[in-house]
Structure formats: C-alpha cells, structure tokens
C-alpha positions in Angstrom: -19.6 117.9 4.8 -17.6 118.4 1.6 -19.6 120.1 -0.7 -21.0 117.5 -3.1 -21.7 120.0 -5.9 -18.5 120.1 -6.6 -18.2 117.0 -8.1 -21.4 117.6 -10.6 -21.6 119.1 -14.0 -21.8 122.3 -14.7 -25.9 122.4 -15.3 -26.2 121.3 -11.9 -24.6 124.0 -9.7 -28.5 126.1 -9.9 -31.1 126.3 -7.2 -33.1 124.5 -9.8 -31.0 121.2 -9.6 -31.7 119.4 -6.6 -29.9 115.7 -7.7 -33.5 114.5 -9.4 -32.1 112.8 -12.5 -32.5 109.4 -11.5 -35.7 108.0 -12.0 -36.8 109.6 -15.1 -37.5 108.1 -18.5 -34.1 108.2 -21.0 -36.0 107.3 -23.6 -38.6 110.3 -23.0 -35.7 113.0 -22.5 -33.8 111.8 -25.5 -36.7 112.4 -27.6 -37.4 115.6 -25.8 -34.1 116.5 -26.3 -34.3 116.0 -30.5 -37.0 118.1 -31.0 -35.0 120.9 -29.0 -32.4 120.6 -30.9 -34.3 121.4 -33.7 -35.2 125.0 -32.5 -33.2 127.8 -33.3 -30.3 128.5 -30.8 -31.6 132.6 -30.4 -35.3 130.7 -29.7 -34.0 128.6 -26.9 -32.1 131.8 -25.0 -35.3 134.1 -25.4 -37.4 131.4 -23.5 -34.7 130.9 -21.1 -34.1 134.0 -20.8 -37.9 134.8 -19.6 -37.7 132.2 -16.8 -36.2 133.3 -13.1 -32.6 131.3 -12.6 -34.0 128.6 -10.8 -36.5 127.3 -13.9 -33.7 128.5 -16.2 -31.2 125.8 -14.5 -33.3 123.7 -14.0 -34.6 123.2 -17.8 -31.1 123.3 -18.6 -30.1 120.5 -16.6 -32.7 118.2 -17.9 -32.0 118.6 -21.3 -27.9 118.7 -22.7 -29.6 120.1 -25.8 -30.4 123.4 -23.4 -27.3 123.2 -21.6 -25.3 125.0 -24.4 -27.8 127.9 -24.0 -28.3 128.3 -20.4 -25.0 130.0 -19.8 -26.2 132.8 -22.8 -29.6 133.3 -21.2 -29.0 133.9 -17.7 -25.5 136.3 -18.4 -28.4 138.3 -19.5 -30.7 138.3 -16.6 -30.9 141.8 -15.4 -32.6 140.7 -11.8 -31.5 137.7 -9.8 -33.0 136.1 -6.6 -31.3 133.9 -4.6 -32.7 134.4 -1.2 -34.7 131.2 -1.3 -31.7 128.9 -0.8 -27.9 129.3 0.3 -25.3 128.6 -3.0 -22.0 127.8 -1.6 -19.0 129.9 -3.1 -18.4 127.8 -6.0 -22.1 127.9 -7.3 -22.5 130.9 -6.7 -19.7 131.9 -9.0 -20.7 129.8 -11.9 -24.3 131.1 -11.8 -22.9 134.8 -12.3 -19.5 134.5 -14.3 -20.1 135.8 -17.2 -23.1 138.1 -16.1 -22.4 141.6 -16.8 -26.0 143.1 -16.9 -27.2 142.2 -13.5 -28.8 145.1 -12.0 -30.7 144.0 -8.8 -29.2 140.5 -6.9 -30.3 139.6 -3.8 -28.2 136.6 -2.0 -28.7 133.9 0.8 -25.0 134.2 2.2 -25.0 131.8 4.9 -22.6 129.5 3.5 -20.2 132.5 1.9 -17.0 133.7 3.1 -15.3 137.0 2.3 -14.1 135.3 -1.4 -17.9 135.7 -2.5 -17.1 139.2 -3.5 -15.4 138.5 -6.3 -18.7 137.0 -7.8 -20.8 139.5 -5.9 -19.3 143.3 -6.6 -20.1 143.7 -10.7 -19.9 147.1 -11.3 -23.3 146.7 -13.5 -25.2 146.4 -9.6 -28.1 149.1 -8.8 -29.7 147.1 -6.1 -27.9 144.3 -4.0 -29.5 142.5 -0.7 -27.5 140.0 1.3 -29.1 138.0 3.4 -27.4 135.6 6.5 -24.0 137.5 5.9 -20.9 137.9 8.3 -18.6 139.1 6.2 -15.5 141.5 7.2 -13.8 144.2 6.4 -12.3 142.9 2.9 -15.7 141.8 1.4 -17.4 145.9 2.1 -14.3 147.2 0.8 -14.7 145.2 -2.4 -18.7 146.2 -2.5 -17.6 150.4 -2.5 -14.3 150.2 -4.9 -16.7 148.0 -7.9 -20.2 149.3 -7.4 -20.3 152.7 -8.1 -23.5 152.5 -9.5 -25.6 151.2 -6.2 -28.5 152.4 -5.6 -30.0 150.3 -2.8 -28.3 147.8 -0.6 -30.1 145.9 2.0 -28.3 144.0 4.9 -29.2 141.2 6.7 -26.7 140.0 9.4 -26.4 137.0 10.9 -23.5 138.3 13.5 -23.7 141.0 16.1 -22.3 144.3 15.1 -19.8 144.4 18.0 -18.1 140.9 16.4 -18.1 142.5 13.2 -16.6 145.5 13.6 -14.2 143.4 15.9 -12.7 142.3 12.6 -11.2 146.1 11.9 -7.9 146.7 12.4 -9.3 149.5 14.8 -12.1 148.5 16.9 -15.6 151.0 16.7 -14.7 151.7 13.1 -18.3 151.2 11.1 -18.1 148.0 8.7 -20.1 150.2 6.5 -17.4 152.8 5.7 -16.0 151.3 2.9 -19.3 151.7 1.5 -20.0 155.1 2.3 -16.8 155.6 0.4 -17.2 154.3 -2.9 -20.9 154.3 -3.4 -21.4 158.1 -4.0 -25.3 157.5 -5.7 -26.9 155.5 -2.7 -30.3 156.5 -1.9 -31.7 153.1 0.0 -29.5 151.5 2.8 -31.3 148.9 5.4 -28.9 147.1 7.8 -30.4 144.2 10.0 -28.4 142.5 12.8 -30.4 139.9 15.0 -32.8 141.1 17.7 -31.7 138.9 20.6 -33.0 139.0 23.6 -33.8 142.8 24.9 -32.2 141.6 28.5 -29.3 141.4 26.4 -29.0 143.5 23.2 -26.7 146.5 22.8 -28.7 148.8 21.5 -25.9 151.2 21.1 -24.0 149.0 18.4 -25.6 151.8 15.7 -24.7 153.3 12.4 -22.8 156.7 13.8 -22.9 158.0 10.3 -25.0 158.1 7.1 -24.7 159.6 3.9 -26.7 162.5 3.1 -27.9 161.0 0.0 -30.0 158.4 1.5 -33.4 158.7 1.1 -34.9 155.1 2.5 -33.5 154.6 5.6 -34.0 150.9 8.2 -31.8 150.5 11.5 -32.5 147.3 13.0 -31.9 147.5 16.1 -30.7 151.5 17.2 -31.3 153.0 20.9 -33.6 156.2 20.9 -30.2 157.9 22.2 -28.2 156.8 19.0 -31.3 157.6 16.8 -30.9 160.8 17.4 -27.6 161.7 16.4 -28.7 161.1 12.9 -30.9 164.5 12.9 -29.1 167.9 13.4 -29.2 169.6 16.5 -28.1 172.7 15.6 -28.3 175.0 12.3 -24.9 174.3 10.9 -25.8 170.9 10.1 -28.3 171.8 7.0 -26.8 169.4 4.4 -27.6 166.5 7.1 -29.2 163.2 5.8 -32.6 165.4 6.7 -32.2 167.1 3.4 -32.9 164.0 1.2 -34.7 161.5 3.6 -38.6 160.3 2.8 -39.0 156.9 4.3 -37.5 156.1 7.3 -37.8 152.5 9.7 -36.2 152.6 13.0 -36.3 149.2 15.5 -36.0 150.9 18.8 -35.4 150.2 22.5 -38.0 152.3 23.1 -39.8 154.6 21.0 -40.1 158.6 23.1 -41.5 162.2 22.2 -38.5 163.2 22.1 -37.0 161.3 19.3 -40.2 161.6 17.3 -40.7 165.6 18.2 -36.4 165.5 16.7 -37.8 163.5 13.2 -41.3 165.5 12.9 -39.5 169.3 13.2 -36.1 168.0 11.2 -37.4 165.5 8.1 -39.0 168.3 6.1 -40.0 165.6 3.2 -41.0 162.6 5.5 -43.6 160.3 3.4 -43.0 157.6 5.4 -42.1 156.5 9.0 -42.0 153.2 10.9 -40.9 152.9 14.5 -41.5 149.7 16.4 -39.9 149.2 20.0 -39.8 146.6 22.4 -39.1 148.0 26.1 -37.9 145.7 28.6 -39.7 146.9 31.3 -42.8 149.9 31.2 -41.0 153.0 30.5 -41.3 155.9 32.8 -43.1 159.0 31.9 -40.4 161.4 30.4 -38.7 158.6 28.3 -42.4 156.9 26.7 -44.4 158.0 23.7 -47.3 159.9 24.8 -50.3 162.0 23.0 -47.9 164.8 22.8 -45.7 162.2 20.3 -49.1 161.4 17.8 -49.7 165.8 18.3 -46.3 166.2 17.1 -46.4 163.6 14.3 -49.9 165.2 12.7 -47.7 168.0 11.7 -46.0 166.2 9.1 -48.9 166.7 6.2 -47.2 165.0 3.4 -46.9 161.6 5.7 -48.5 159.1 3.2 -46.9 156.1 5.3 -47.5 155.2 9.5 -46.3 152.6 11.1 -45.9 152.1 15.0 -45.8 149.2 17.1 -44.7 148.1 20.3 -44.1 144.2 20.7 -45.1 142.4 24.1 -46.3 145.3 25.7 -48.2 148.7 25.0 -48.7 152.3 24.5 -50.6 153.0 28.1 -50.0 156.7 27.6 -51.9 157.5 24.4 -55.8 157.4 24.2 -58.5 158.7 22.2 -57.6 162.1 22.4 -53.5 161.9 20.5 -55.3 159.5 17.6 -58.1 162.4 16.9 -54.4 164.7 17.0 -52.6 162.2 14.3 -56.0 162.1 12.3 -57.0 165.5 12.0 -53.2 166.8 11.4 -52.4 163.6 8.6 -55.3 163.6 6.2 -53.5 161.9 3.8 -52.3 158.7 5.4 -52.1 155.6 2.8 -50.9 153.1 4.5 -51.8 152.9 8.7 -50.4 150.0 11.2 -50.7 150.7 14.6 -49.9 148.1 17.7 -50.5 147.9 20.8 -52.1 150.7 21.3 -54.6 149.4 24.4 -56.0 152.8 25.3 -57.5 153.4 21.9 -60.9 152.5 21.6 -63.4 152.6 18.3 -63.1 156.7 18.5 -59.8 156.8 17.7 -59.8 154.5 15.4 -63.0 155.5 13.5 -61.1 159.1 13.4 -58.3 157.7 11.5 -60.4 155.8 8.8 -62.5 158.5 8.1 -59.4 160.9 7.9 -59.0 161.1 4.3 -60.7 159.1 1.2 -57.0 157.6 0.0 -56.3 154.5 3.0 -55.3 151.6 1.2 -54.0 149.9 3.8 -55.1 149.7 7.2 -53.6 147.4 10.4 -54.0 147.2 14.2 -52.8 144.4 16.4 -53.7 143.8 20.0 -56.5 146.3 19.6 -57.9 145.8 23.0 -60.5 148.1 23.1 -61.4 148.2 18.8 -64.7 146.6 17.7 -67.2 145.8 15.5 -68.4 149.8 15.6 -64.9 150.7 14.1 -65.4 149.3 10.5 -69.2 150.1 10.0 -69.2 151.9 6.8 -65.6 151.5 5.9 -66.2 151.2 2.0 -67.6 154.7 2.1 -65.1 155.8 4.4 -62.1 154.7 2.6 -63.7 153.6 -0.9 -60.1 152.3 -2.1 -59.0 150.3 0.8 -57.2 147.4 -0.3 -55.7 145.3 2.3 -57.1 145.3 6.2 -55.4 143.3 8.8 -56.9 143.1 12.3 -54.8 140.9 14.6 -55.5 139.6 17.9 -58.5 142.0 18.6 -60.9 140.0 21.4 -63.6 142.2 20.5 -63.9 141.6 16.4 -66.6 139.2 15.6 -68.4 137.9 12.7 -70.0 141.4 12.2 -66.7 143.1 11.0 -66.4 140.4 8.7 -69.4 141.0 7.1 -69.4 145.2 7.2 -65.7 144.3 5.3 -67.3 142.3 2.4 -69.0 145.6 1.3 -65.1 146.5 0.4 -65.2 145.3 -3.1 -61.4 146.3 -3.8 -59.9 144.4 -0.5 -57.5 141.9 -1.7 -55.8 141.1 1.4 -57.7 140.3 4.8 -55.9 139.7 8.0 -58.2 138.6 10.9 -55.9 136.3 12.8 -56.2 135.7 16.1 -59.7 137.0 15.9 -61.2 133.8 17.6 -65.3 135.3 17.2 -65.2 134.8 13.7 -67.6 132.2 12.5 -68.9 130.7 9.5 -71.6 133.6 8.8 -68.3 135.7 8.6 -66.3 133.3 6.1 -69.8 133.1 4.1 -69.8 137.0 3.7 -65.6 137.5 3.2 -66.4 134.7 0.3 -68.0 137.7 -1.4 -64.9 139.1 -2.9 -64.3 138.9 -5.9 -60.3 140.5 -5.8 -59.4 138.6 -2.6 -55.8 137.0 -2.9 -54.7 136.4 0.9 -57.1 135.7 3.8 -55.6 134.7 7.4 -58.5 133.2 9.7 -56.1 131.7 12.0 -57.1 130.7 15.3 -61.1 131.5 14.5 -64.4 129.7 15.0 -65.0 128.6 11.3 -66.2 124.7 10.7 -66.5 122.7 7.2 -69.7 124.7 6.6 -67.9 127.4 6.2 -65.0 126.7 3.7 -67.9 124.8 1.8 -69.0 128.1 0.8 -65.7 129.6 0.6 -65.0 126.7 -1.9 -68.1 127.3 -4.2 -67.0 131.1 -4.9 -65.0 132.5 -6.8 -62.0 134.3 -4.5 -59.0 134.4 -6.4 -57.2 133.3 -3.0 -53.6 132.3 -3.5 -52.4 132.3 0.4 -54.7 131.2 2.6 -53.8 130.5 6.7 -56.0 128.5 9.0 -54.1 127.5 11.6 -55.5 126.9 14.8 -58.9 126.9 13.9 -59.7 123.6 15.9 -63.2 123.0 14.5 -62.4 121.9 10.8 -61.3 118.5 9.8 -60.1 117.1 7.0 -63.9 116.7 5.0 -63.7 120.8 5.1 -60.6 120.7 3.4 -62.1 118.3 1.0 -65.1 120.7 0.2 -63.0 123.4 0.4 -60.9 122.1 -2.6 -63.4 119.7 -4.2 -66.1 122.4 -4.8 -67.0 124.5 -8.1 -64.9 127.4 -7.1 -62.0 128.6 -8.6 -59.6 128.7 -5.4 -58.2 125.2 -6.0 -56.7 126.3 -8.8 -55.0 129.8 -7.4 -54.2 128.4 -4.2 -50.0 128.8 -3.7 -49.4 129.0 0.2 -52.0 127.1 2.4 -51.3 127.2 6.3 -53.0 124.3 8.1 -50.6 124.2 11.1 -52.2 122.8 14.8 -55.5 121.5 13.1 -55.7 118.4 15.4 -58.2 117.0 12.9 -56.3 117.3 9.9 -55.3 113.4 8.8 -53.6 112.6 5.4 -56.8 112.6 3.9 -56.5 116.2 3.9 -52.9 116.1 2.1 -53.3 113.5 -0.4 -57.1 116.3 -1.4 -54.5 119.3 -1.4 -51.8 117.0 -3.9 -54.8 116.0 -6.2 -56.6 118.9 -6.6 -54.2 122.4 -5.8 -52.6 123.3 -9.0 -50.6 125.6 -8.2 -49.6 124.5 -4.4 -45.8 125.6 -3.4 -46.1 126.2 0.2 -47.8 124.1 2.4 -47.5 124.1 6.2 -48.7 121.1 8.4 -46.4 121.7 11.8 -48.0 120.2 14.6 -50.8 118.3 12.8 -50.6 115.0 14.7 -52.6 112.8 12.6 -50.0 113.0 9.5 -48.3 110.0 8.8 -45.7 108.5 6.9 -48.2 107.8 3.9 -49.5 110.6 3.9 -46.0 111.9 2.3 -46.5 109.2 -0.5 -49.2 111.3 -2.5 -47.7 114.7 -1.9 -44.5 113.8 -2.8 -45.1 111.6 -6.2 -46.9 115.0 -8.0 -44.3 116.5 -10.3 -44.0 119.8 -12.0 -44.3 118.7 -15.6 -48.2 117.1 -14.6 -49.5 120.8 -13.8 -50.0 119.4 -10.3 -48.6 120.6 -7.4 -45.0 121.1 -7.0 -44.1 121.7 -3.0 -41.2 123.8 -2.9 -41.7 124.4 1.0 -43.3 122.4 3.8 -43.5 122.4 7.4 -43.3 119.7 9.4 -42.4 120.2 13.0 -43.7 118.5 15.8 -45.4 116.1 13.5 -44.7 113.5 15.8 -46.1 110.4 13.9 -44.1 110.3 11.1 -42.2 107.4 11.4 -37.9 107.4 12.3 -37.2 107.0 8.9 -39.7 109.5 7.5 -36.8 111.2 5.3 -36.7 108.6 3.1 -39.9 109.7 1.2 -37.6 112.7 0.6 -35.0 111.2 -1.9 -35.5 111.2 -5.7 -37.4 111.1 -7.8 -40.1 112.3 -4.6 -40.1 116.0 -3.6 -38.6 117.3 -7.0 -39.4 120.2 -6.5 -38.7 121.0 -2.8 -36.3 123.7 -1.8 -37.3 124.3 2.0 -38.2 121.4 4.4 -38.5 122.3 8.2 -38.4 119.6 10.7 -38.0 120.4 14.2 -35.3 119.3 17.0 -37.1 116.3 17.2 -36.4 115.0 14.0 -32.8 116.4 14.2 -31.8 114.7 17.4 -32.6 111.8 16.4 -29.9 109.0 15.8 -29.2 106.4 13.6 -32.2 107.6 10.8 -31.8 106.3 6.9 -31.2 108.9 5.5 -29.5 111.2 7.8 -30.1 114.5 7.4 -26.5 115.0 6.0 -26.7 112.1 3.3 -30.4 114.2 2.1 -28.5 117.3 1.9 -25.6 115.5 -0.3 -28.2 114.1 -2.7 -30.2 117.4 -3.2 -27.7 120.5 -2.8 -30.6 122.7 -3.5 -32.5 121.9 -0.4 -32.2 123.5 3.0 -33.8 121.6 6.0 -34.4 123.5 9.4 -34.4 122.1 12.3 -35.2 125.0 14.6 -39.3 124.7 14.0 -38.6 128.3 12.4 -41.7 129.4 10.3 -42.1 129.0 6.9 -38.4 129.4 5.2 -36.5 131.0 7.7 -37.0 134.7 5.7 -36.4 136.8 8.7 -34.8 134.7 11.1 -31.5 134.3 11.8 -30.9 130.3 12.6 -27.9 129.2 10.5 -29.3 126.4 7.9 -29.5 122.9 8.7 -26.4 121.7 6.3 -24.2 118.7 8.3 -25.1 116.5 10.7 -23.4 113.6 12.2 
C-alpha cells in the first residue's frame, strides 16, 4: 500500500493523528482556535512541551493556531517513545528533524529500512531501543560513528542472527561490531532475536564479544556453551567484562552448574542475575542445574536481584535442601522469581521469605508443591513487600489471599491461574489501600465478589479477569457502578474468555471507566456489532474513556462488516486493534483492512490473536491486505 501519509500535512505525520478530522465541529475548533491564538507563543511550547509526542501532535493537528508551535516543543523533548506504533521513514524523520536534545528514543522499526539512521543516530542519544528491526550492516555503522555518547541500547530483532550477519561482506562477523567501535561509554546492551521453536533454534548464533564496560547485560537466546565464553577462564583475562558487570539476563538452552558455578566465582559485583531456559527434552545429570547450582549461587552476598525459570518443564534436581543453601547464603535478596521449581515445597520457600527483612518482590510459577503454609505471616516476615505474584500454583486458595491482605504496602498481586480463589479471597485482597494491579485470572470469584471489590477503595489501574467463568456481565456492572473509587483509576481491564460477558458489560465499562485505554474482550462470544457503538462514540475531550488498545480475536459474532464502526469520527483514539485470522481471511469486507489502515496511519491491526499490542512478539504488523 503506498503510504498515505505522505500525501497529509505536516501536523499529521504523529502517532497522535490517526485521520479523525472529519466529523468535528468547524465552528467549535475555529473558536477554539482564536482564543489560542491569543496566548503567548513561549505559553503554547511550555504546555506542549509537557505532553509525550503523541498528545503533542495530536493538539497540534487539531488546532493550525498550535501547528506553528508544535515543531518548537517537541525539538525539545529530551525522551521520546515510539514503541506503541510503527512510523514509516518519512514520519519518522519529520517527528525528529530538528531535534537535537533527545536523550532516550525508543522506536517501533518494523516499517524502517537502513535510511532510518539518518533520523535515528543524533549524536545528543544516551539511551536508544529499537524494536521489530532488521537492519544491516550500514545502519550499526551509522549508530557507533554519531552516538558517542550512548549509554544504553536495547535490541529487539525481528530477523534471525544468522540472516543478519549474512548481510556482511564476511559471513560470522558480529552486526554489533560497529558498535563496539564507536560507542566507547556503553554500560547497558540487551540484544533480542526471536525465540522460535527450540526443535529449531540455533542457539549458537551469540554475541562472541562484549565490551568490558558493560555493566547490564541481556542475551536472548545464547547456548550455556557460548555463555561461557563471556567469563575468563584463565588469569590473564582480568580486565574481562567481569570487572564492570552487576546485572546480567541470559535466555538459555539450558541453564547447568557449570555455567552458574563460572558467573558465581567470576562476577565479583553481581547484584543481579536472571537465567531462564527452555530444554527440549529433560537434561541429563551432568548438563542440569542441581542443588549444587543454588549452593554455589548463595555465595554471591551482594545479589539484591534472582530470577530463574524454566518454561514448559522443570527443575526435578533441586529440592528443599539447595533453596535453604540460596536462602541462608543471599540474605539480602530484593527481588525473588523462581519457576518451575516442582520439588520445592512450603520449606524452601518459607526459607527464602524469611531470609532477610528487604523482599520487595516476590514470584513463583508452577509452584506445585507451595501452599497456603508458605505466606502465613508474610507482613512480618518481609514488612516492605510490594508486589507478590503466584502463578499457576494448584495448591493456593482463598487462604493466601487473605494472609496477603495483612501486606499493607502490596501494590501489585498476581494470583493467576490460582483457580481456588473465591470471593472470601477478593473480599479480603479489597482491603488494600495501595493496590494498583491485581490478576485473578482463571479463579473462582462471582458478582458477589467484585461487588465488594467495587465499594472499596483499591486504587486499581490494571485489573485481569480472564477466564473466571462465574461472572457475568451484572458483576461488571457492580463492579463499576459502586461507590468505590476503581472506576475512576481503572486503565487496563482484561475480560478475555468470560462466556457471560454481553455488550451490556462494554457499553458499563464506556459509561463509567474514566480513564479506560486498554481493554481486552478476545474470545467473549456474546459481543456484538452494537456493542462497538457505545465504546466507540466516547471521545477524549468528554473525560470518558479513550481506547487506545482492544482485543478482539475470536469474537466470532461480530458481524462481516464489523470494521466499519472503526472509521472516523469512532475509535479516535485507538492505536492497537487485534483481530484474529478470522477476521483477516475474510474476503470482500467494507472496509478492508487496507482501506482502515489508509484512513488512520496511526493504527496497527494484528491479525495473529497476539496479546495485548504485540510488545514482545515478533509478528510483523498487520499493514496491506488485498
């Protein structure tokens, strides 16, 4: 499709400006527009200048009297974000020519090409992230000869390292060298490529090099084998990357004693490490983690940061004994997440919260054997303890919920999967007074229960209750409708395979949520065409929910032409729209997909049925279709 935007004004290339100007009021903007024109031209950029790029544009596109201003304002925005959508080359470049004081950008690049670099590499750049990219050769070396400055740079690929560093003129050559190079100050480097599938993944596409001045350090995916060339072996390697490095994140094949013996004797000033594996098959004995791994790991004292997880399968060769090892060794632990550890049982884990008085964070996934006895006592234990997540653990029931609501500082609460935990346990979690995200998804809750949740006063902003089959649409009602204060601090709400959700439920959340953006409804099979009507018709300016992402796939009673309720002036506010493969396959709809995406350049529309925005997948956006 031939990029649309090209033929627009210049106050319409932003995130902000999605093709809404039909429909409004002339008369309305006109006036609005002579009283700005009234206010003094240093006025206008100051409150520009305090809004993100996306509100910037978008004011300045509504109004010609801000459009003079717009272009002052954001070439003074220090810290840019455009991760939430993909700019093409062309927007991109007029967003940042000009800009010489951006410090920190972070970029969708799926729809860039190598030529983005000249709009990118501004030598004023500390902290970049690029998201989605595939670029070659030409684009790094652009990044190290005008960034001297950068500080942090975090990749995201959307192309496997072997096709990248294809593009070299000499094949094995690391894309990041040019990098290396130039950028003599870097201290934080992540690099992503795509976790395919393990039967297929070459795990031995790694970084073979790394500055010694890097002290954050992700690899995404790296064997154990190639892992461990990045700690010396012998003594004449002493100004190694082990001289500077305190966080490091590896995504393994498989995670071994020997690789975390190599990190635990080498990383003097480790603070924090996170290793997270996913075997293909259950690894033999010498090449597993074991308790002599967690042994070896409680001799780093000044860890403040743990994370390990396997995915799919589990740790079968650590028990009780290498968690009392880990918690007597790291008495200072902040932050704990631990998965798939299925040997463990309320010991162990009882150990580790008791270990120290400074856990703010504490996580455990597939905890087969943890239960109610675990968190007994837990505000004494750990009396700053901030966020809890307990995922997928059979044994948790209502009873953990309510030893948890004596944690008066929790703000976050993660109990999904937890399918024992019933009203009495919402009734008692409604207790807390600081709580800003609670996930309940797949649990036993019914209306009576987010009745009380809705007459406190949580401060929830994201709330998940997908799955939890026994509420309807009148709990949503009283959840929303009560004298509580969390429909007005509600921002993300998660109501995916409800089956009892109807559109009563969605025209309650566009009446009442103020402050709504992200709404999920996938696989809610009672949603209809009209139900879009409501939700749709709320704009920004009414202090009434403005949906900048919804969800949904497999909605499969919305009608063939169900995009329609998508064109302006509906939806002005909608950046992210995911619809499924059902919706995308289908031929002959009015509007296509393609003529939506013409009409709204700021809108991306996935048809994978990836979760909410696509963040950390690696699907190429929905932008053409025939």
């Amino acid at each position: 499709m031939e990029d649309s935007t090209e033929k627009k004004p210049r106050t319409a290339v932003a995130a902000g400006d999605s093709g809404d100007r039909s429909g409004g009021d002339p008369s309305g903007s006109a006036e609005v527009g002579g009283l700005v024109n009234r206010l003094p031209e240093a006025l206008l950029v100051e409150v520009l200048g305090r809004l993100d790029v996306e509100d910037a544009c978008s004011a300045a596109a509504s109004c010609r009297a801000l459009h003079a201003t717009a272009n002052a304002a954001i070439s003074a925005v220090t810290a840019i974000d455009l991760s939430a959508f993909a700019p093409s080359n062309a927007i991109l470049s007029r967003i940042l020519a000009g800009n010489r004081a951006v410090r920190s950008l972070a970029v969708n690049c799926s729809l860039l090409d190598d030529s983005a670099a000249s709009a990118i590499a501004k030598g004023s750049l500390c902290e970049l992230s690029l998201l989605k990219c595939s670029f070659s050769k030409d684009f790094f070396m652009a990044i190290g000869e005008r960034c001297r400055n950068l500080r942090s740079l975090k990749l995201e690929m959307d192309v496997s390292p072997v096709i990248l560093d294809s593009r070299y003129s000499g094949f094995g050559c690391t894309f990041l060298a040019p990098i290396y190079t130039g950028c003599g100050y870097l201290e934080t480097l992540w690099v992503k490529f795509p976790l395919l599938d393990p039967h297929t993944v070459d795990y031995e596409t790694g970084l073979p090099f790394v500055p010694n001045t890097i002290k954050d350090l992700l690899l995404q995916p790296v064997s154990h084998s190639r892992a461990k060339t990045v700690f010396p072996i012998t003594a004449s390697l002493k100004t190694h990357i082990t001289d500077s490095l305190e966080s490091l994140s590896l995504v393994l094949d498989t995670i071994t004693d020997e690789l975390v013996v190599l990190i635990t004797r080498n990383v003097r000033n480790l603070v924090e490490l996170c290793l997270e594996d996913e075997p293909v098959s259950q690894p033999y004995l010498p090449d597993d983690l074991t308790n002599i791994g967690l042994q070896a790991l409680g001799l780093s004292h000044n860890l403040r940061h743990l994370s390990l997880t396997r995915r799919y399968s589990d740790f079968r060769r650590v028990n009780d004994f290498g968690i009392l090892m880990l918690a007597e060794g790291c008495k200072q632990l902040r932050t704990i997440r631990l998965g798939g550890f299925s040997k463990v049982s309320d010991a162990g884990y009882a150990a580790l919260l008791h270990s120290g008085k400074d856990l703010k964070k504490f996580e455990v996934s597939n905890g087969l054997c943890l239960s109610d006895l675990a968190c007994l006592d837990l505000d004494k234990a750990a009396p700053n303890i901030t966020e809890v997540r307990l995922l997928s653990c059979a044994l948790l029931t209502s009873e953990t919920a309510i030893s948890l609501a004596s944690c008066t500082k929790l703000k976050v609460l993660d109990l999904s999967g937890c399918k024992s935990i019933a009203d009495s346990g919402l009734v008692s979690i409604s207790q807390l007074s600081e709580l800003t995200l609670l996930d309940l998804a797949g649990a036993d809750i019914t209306d009576a229960g987010l009745s009380a949740l809705g007459n406190k006063r949580c401060p929830i902003s994201s709330l998940c209750l997908r799955g939890c089959k026994r509420i309807s649409s009148n709990g949503i009602a009283s959840l929303l409708c009560g004298t509580g204060t969390i429909k007005k601090t509600l921002v993300s709400f998660d109501l995916g395979n409800v089956p009892r959700i109807s559109g009563r439920a969605v025209t309650v959340i566009a009446k009442n949520c103020e402050q709504i953006s992200n709404l999920s409804l996938r696989n809610c099979l009672l949603i209809t065409d009209s139900s879009l009507e409501m939700l749709g018709s709320m704009r920004p300016d009414t202090g009434k929910c403005s949906v900048r992402m919804l969800d949904l796939a497999y909605c499969s009673r919305l009608s063939r032409n169900f995009l329609r309720h998508f064109e302006a002036p509906l939806f002005r506010g909608l950046r992210w729209l995911g619809v499924g493969k059902n919706v995308v396959e289908r031929r002959g709809c009015r509007p296509t997909i393609a003529q939506l995406l013409e009409r709204k350049p700021g809108l991306t529309i996935c048809g994978n049925a990836c979760e909410m925005g696509c963040r950390n997948k690696f699907h190429p956006d929905i932008r053409t279709l025939q």
